[in-house]
C-alpha positions as CSV (number, residue, x, y, z in Angstrom):
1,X,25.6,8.2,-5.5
2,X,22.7,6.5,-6.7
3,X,19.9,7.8,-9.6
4,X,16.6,7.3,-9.6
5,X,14.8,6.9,-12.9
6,X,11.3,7.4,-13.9
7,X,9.2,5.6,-16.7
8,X,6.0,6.7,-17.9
9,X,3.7,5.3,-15.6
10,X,5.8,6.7,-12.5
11,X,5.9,9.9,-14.1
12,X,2.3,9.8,-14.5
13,X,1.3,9.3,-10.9
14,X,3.7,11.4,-9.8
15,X,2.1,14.5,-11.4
16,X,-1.4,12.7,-11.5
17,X,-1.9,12.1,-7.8
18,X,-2.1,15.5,-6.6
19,X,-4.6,16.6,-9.0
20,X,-7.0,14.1,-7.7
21,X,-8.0,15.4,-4.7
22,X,-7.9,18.8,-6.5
23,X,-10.9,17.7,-8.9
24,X,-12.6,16.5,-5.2
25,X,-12.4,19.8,-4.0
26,X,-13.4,22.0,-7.1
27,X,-16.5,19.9,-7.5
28,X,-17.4,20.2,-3.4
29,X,-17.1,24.0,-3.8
30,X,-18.6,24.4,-6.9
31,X,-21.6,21.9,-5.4
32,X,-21.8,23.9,-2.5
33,X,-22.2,27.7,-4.2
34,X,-25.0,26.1,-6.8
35,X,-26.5,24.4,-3.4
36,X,-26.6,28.1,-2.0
37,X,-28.0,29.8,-5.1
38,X,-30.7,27.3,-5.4
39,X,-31.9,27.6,-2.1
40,X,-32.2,31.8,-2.6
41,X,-33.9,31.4,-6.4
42,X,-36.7,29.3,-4.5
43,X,-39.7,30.8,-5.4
44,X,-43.0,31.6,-3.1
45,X,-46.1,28.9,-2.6
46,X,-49.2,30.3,-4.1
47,X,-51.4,31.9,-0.6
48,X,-53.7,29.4,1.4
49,X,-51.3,26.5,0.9
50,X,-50.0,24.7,3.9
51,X,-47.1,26.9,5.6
52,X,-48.0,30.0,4.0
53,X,-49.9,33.2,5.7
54,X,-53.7,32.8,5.0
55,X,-55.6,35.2,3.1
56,X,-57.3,37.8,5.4
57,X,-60.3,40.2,4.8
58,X,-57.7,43.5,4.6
59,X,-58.7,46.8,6.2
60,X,-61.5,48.6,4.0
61,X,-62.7,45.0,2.2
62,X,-66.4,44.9,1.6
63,X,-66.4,41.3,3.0
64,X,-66.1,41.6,6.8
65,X,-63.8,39.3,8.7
66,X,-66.5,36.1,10.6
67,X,-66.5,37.1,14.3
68,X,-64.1,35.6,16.8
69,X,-67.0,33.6,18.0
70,X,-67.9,32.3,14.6
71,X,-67.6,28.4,14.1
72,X,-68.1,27.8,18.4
73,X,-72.4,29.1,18.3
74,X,-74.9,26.2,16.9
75,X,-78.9,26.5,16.5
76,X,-80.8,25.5,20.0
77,X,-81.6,22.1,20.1
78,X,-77.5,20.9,18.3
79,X,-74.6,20.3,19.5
80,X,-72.0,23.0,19.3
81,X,-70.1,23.5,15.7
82,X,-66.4,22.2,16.0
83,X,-64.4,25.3,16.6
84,X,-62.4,26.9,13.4
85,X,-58.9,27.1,14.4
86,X,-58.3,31.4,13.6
87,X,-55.7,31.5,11.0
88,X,-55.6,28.1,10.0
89,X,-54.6,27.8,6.1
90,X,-57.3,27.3,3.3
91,X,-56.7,23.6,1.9
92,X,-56.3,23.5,-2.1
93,X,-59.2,22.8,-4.2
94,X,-60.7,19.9,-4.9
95,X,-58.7,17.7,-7.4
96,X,-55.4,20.5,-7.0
97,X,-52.4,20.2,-5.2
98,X,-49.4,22.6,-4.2
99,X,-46.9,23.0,-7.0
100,X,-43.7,21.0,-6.5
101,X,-40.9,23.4,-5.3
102,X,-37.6,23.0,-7.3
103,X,-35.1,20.3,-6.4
104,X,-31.9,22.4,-5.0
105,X,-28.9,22.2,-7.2
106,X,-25.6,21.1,-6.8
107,X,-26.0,18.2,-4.7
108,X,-24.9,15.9,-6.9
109,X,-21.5,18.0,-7.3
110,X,-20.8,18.4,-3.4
111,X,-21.3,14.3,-3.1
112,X,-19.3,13.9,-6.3
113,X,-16.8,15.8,-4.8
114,X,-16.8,14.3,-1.5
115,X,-16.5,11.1,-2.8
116,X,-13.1,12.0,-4.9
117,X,-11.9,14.3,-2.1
118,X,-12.3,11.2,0.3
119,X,-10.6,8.4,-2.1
120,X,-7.4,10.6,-2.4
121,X,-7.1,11.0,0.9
122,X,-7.2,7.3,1.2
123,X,-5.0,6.4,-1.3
124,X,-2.4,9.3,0.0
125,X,-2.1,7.6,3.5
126,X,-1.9,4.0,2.1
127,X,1.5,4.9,-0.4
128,X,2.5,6.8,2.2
129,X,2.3,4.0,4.0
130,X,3.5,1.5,2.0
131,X,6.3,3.9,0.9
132,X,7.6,4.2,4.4
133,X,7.6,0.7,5.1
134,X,9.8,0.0,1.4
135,X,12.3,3.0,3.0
136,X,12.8,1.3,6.3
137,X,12.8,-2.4,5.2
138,X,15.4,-4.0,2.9
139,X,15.4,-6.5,0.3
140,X,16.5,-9.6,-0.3
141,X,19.7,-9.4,-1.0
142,X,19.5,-6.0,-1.5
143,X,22.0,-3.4,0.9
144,X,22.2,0.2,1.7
145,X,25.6,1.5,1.9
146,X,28.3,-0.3,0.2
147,X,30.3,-2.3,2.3
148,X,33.9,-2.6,2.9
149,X,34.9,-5.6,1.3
150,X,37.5,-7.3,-0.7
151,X,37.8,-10.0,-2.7
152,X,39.4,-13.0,-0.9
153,X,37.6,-11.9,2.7
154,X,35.0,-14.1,4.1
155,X,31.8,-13.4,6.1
156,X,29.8,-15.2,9.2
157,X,26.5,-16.6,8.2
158,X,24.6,-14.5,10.2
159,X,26.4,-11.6,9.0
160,X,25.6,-12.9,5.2
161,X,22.0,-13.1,6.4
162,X,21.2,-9.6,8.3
163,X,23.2,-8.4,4.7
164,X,26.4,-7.0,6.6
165,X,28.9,-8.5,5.5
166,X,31.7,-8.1,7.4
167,X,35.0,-9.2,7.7
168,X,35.9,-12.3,9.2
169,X,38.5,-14.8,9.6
170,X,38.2,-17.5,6.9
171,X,39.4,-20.1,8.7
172,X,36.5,-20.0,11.2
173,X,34.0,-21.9,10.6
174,X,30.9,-19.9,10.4
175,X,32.6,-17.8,7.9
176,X,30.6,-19.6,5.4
177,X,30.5,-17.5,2.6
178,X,34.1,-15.9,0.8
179,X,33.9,-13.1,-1.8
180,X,34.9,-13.8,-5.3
181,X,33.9,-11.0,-7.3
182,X,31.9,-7.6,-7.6
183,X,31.1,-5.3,-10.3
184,X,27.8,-2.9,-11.5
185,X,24.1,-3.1,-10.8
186,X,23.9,-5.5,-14.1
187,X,27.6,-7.1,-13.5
188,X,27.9,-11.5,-14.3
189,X,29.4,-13.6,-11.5
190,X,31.9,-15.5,-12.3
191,X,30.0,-18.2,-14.4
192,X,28.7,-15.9,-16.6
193,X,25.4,-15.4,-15.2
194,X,23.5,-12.6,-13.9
195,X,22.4,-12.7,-10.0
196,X,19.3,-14.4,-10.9
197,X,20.1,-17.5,-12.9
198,X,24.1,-17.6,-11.2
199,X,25.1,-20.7,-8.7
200,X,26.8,-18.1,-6.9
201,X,25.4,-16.5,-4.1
202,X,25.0,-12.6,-4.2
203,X,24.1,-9.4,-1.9
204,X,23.6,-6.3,-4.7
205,X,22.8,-2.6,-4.3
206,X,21.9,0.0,-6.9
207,X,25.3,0.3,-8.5
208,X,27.1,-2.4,-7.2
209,X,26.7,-7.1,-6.9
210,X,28.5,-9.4,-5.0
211,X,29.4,-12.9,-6.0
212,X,29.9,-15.4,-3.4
213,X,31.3,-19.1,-3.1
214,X,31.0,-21.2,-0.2
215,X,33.5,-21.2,2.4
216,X,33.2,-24.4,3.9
217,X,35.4,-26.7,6.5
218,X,36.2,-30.1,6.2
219,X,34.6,-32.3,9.3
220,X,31.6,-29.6,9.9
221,X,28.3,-29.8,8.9
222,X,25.6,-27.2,7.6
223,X,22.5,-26.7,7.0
224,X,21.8,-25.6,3.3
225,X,19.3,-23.4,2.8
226,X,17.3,-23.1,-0.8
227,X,14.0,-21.5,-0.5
228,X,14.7,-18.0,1.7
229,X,16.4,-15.6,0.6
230,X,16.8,-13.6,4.0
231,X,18.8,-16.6,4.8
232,X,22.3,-17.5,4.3
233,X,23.1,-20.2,1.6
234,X,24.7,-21.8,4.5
235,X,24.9,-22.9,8.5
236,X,26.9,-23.8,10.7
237,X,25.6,-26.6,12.9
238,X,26.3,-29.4,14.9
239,X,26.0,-32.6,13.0
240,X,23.8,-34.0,16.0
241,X,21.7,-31.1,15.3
242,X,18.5,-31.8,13.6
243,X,18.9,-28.5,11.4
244,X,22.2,-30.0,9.7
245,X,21.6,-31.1,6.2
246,X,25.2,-32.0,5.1
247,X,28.6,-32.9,6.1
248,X,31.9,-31.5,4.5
249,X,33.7,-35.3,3.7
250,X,36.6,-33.6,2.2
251,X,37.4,-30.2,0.3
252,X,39.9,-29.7,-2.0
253,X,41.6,-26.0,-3.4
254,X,42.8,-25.6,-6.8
255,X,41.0,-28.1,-8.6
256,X,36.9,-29.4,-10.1
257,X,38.0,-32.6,-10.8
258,X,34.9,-34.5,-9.1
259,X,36.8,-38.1,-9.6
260,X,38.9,-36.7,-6.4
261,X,36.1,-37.2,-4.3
262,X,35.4,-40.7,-2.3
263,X,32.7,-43.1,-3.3
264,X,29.4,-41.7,-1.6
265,X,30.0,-38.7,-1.6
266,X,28.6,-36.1,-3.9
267,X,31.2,-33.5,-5.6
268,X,30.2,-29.6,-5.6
269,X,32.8,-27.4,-7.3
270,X,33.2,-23.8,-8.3
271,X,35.1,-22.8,-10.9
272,X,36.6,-19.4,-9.4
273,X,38.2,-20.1,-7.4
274,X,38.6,-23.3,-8.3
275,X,37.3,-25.4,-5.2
276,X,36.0,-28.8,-4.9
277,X,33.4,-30.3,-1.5
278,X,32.4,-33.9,-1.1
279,X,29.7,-34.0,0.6
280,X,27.2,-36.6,2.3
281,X,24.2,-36.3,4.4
282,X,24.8,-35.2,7.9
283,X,22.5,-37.7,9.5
């Protein structure tokens, strides 16, 4: 069974996030009911401005209304007067001009709102995103379920690199990598060093490493590999093949002593188990 743990900036988000789009959605609400009361406080334009009803002579005025035909009758001898459109608006004095109306409230809030409301809704979908993607892929190195292994057993390289190892026969050879030792999360390979800084190769899980030694047959060669880690450490190849980098001169069990090893060859050696490979360039 495996823990998570939070730290303080985990925590943090984790109660944070949802209030985000929270905030958003106050603010857009709260925009939207100032918006509202704004518009029904608006008060009246002064009569005779544009839009409003103009002022008309009301029943019982002293000052008669101008007669319909008013404005379209001229003096004989002139041109007709340009008709009066009937019940156009009185314009504003000279040098006056219609009041400003108030600017409604609230908009500010509702795009304030908006904004926030749109940004979380973003940011949801991308770690939901990215947290899927971290679910269904694996890291380097990294596996699962723990594996049936034991110490002694080898696995194929391209078990070691889809990080299933698996059982195999450890005189084959493809089974390229044999397992030495396995402890905690934190746990030191054989050499005394973590999985970072170790010579050893390792596949690890949340409460569990691997340490593994090369497995490798006299007469074969390999490619090594040095740079990816969803590789295996080692390849099988034919030596004719470009891809082989080395070939196994000679190994030896139970021993480090490099002066074993022909002239021309270099010596690799671990200490557990004690092994020892002279090797040489495969082409």
């Amino acid at each position: 069974m495996s823990f998570v743990t939070l730290d303080a900036h985990n925590l943090g988000v984790t109660i944070g996030a949802p209030m985000v789009p929270l905030v958003g959605l106050v603010l857009l609400i709260v925009g939207l009911v100032e918006l509202t009361r704004s518009q029904k406080q608006q008060p009246p334009a002064p009569p005779g401005y544009p839009g409003q009803t103009p002022h008309t002579a009301q029943p019982g005025s002293p000052y008669p209304q101008a007669p319909a035909a008013y404005g379209h009758q001229a003096p004989p001898g002139y041109a007709p007067y340009a008709p009066i459109p009937s019940g156009a608006p009185y314009p504003p004095p000279p040098g006056h001009f219609p009041p400003s109306r108030p600017k409604p409230r609230g908009t500010g809030l509702m795009i304030t709102g908006a904004v926030i409301l749109g940004l979380s809704l973003v940011g949801g979908v991308v770690r939901a995103a990215d947290s899927s993607e971290a679910s269904s892929g694996r890291q380097p190195g990294h596996l699962d379920p723990a594996p049936t292994l034991s110490i002694g057993q080898c696995v194929a390289d391209s078990d070691f690199a889809n990080r299933d190892p698996k059982p195999t026969d450890c005189s084959n050879p493809s089974a390229v990598m044999e397992l030495v030792s396995r402890g905690g999360a934190n746990a030191d390979c054989p050499d005394g060093r973590g999985r970072d800084d170790t010579d050893y190769a390792t596949l690890f899980w949340d409460n569990e490493t691997m340490c593994f030694a090369a497995n490798l047959q006299g007469g074969y060669c390999y490619a090594v590999n040095t740079t990816d880690p969803s590789e295996s450490p080692f390849t099988l190849e034919l030596c004719s093949d470009p891809r082989a980098t080395v070939k196994v001169v000679q190994r030896l069990d139970g021993t480090t002593d490099a002066a074993q090893c022909p002239s021309r060859t270099k010596p690799v050696s671990y200490k557990q188990p004690a092994r020892l490979y002279c090797l040489k360039p495969a082409h």
